[in-house]
C-alpha positions in Angstrom: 8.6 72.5 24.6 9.7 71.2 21.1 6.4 71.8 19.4 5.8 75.3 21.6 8.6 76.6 20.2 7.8 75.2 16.1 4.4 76.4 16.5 5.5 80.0 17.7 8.0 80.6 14.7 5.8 78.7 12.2 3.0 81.7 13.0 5.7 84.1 13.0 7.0 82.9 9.7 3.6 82.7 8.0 3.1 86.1 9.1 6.3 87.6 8.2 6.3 85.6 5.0 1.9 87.3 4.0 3.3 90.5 4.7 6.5 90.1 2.8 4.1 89.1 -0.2 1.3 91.7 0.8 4.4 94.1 -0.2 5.9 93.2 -2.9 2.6 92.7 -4.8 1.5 96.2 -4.0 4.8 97.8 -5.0 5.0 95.5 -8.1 2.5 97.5 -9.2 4.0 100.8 -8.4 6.6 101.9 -11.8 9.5 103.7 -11.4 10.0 107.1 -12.4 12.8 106.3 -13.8 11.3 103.8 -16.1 14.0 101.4 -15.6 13.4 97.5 -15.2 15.1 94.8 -13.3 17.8 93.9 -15.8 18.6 97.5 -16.4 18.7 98.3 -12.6 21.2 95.2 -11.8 23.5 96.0 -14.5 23.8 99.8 -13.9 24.6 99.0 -10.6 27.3 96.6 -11.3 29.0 98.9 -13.5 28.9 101.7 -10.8 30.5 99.4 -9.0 33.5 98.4 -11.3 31.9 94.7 -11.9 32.3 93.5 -15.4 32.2 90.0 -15.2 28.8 89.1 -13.5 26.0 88.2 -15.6 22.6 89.2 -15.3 20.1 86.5 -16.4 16.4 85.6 -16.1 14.9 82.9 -13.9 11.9 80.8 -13.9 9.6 80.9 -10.6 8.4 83.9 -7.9 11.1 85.4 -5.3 13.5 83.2 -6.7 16.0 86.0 -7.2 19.7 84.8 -6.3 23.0 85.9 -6.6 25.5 82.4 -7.5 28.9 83.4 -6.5 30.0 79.9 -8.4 29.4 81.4 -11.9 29.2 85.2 -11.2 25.7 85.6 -12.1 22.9 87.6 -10.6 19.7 85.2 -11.2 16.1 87.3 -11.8 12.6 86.2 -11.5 11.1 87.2 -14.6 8.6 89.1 -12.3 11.8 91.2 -11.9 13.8 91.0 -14.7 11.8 93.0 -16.9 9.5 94.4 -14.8 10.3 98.2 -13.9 8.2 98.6 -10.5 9.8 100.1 -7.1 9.9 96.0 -5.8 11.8 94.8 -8.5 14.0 98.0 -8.1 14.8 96.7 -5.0 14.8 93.1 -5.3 17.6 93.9 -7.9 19.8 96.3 -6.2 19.8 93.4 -3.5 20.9 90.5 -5.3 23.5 93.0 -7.0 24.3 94.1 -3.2 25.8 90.4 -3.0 27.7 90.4 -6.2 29.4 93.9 -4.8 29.9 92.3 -1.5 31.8 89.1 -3.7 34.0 91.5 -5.3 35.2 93.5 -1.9 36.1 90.3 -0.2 33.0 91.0 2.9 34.0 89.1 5.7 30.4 87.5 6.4 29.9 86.3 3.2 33.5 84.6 2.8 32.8 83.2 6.3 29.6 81.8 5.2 30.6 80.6 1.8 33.4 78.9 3.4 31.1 77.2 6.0 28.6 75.6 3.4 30.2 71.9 3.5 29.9 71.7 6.4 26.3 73.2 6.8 25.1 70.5 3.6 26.7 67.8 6.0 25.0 68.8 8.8 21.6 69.4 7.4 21.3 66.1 5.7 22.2 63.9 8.8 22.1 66.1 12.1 18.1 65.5 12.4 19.0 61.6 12.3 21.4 61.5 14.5 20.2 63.8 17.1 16.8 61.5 16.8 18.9 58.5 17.1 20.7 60.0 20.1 17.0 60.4 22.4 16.0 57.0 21.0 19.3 55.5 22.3 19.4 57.6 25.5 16.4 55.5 27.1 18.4 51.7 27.0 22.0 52.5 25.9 22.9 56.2 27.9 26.3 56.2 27.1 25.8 55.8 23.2 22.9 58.3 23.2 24.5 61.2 25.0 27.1 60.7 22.4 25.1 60.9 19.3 23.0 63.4 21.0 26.0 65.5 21.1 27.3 65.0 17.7 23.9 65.7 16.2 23.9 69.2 18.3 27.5 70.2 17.1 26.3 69.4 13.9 23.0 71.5 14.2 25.1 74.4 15.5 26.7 74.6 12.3 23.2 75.3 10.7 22.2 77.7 13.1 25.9 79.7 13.1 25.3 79.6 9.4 21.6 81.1 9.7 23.1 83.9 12.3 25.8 84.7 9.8 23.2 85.3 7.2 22.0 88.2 8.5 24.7 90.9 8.5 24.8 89.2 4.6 21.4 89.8 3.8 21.1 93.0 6.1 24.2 94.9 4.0 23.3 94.0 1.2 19.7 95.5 1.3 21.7 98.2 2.8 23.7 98.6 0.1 21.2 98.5 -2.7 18.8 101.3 -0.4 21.3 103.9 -0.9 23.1 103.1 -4.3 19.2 103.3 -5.7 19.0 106.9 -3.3 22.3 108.2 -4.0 21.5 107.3 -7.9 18.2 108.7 -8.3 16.7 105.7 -9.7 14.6 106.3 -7.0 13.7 109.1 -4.8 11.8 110.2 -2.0 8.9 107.8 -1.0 9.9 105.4 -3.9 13.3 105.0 -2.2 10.9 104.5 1.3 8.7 101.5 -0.3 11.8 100.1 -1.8 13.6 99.9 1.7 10.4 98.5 3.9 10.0 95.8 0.9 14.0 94.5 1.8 13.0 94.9 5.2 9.9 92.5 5.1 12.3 90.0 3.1 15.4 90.5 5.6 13.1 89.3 8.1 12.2 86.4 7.0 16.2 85.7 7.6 15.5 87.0 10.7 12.9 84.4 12.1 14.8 81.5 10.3 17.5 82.6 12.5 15.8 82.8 15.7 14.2 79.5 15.0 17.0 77.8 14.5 18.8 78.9 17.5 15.7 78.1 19.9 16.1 74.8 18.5 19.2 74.5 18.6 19.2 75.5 22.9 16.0 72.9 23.2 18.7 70.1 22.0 21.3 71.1 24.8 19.0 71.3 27.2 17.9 67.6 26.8 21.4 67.0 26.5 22.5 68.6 29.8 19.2 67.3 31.5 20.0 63.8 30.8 23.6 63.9 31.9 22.5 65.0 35.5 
């Protein structure tokens, strides 16, 4: 069942993740009316929204646009930064989405921030132990139902963190869609590409999620099966 449910999201991820890149090449290539780029995008929008102290800087590497809540700075691709097509538009507005969600104190993203020791923890060891745990469970029961378990609560930290990741990522694109709208630094179907592009790369959250959570229920199930 274990590699049934891999194989199905690893297709699902592959496809999500060539038609996420199928779109952002093609509007790449699309320019703004408005003629602005990346940089100029990010910063307009922070000042509309009455942030001051976040930085806009440039980043090596593809789709490796971030927002670091540690140093207040919204992190570009150069692909982006100075690029004034309808993806990088959007790509922008999104990362600046985060920023805006810093500053107003959203709920999701304090309750994931404030989960992310825990979630490092648990990534780094939960795979060991859970493996340990099945190992164990065929000579010493007692021992492996017990690290089985610890390795699951463990996992469930990852996967509440990936489920929490989507009203992030979801608002945020949500955000950028009609501050870009309601701005005019796009407009009718330059505002449409913009939104299906965040779409394609909220879903990619999307199957992570799922993923994670199928796994996650795979685990219990051995779990429960080996207590009866």
């Amino acid at each position: 069942m274990y590699w049934i449910i891999f194989i199905v999201f690893m297709v699902l991820s592959a496809i999500v993740s060539k038609v996420l890149n199928s779109r952002i090449e093609k509007y790449s290539r699309l320019p703004l009316s408005s003629g602005m780029t990346g940089r100029e995008v990010a910063e307009k929008m922070l000042r509309d929204n009455g942030i001051y102290d976040v930085k806009v800087t440039s980043v090596a590497g593809t789709l490796t646009d971030h927002y670091n809540p540690a140093n207040k700075t919204v992190n570009l691709s150069s692909g982006v930064y100075g690029s004034n097509s309808i993806a990088a538009a959007a790509v922008a507005a999104h990362e600046c989405g985060h920023a805006v969600q810093h500053a107003t104190a959203y709920r999701w993203l304090n309750m994931r921030s404030k989960m992310v020791p825990m979630v490092q923890f648990g990534s780094k060891w939960s795979t060991w132990i859970l493996l340990a745990g099945m190992v164990l469970l065929g000579f010493a029961k007692v021992l492996g139902e017990w690290l089985l378990l610890v390795g699951i609560v463990l996992f469930a930290f990852s996967t509440l963190f990936s489920l929490i990741t989507l009203p992030v990522e979801y608002n945020a694109s949500e955000r950028a869609v009609a501050w870009l709208d309601e701005t005019g630094i796009t407009s009718g179907q330059e505002t449409v590409k913009a939104k299906d592009a965040l779409k394609w790369a909220a879903r990619t959250y999307l199957i992570a999620a799922l993923s994670s959570l199928a796994t996650l229920l795979y685990y219990i199930m051995i779990y429960l099966g080996r207590r009866d």
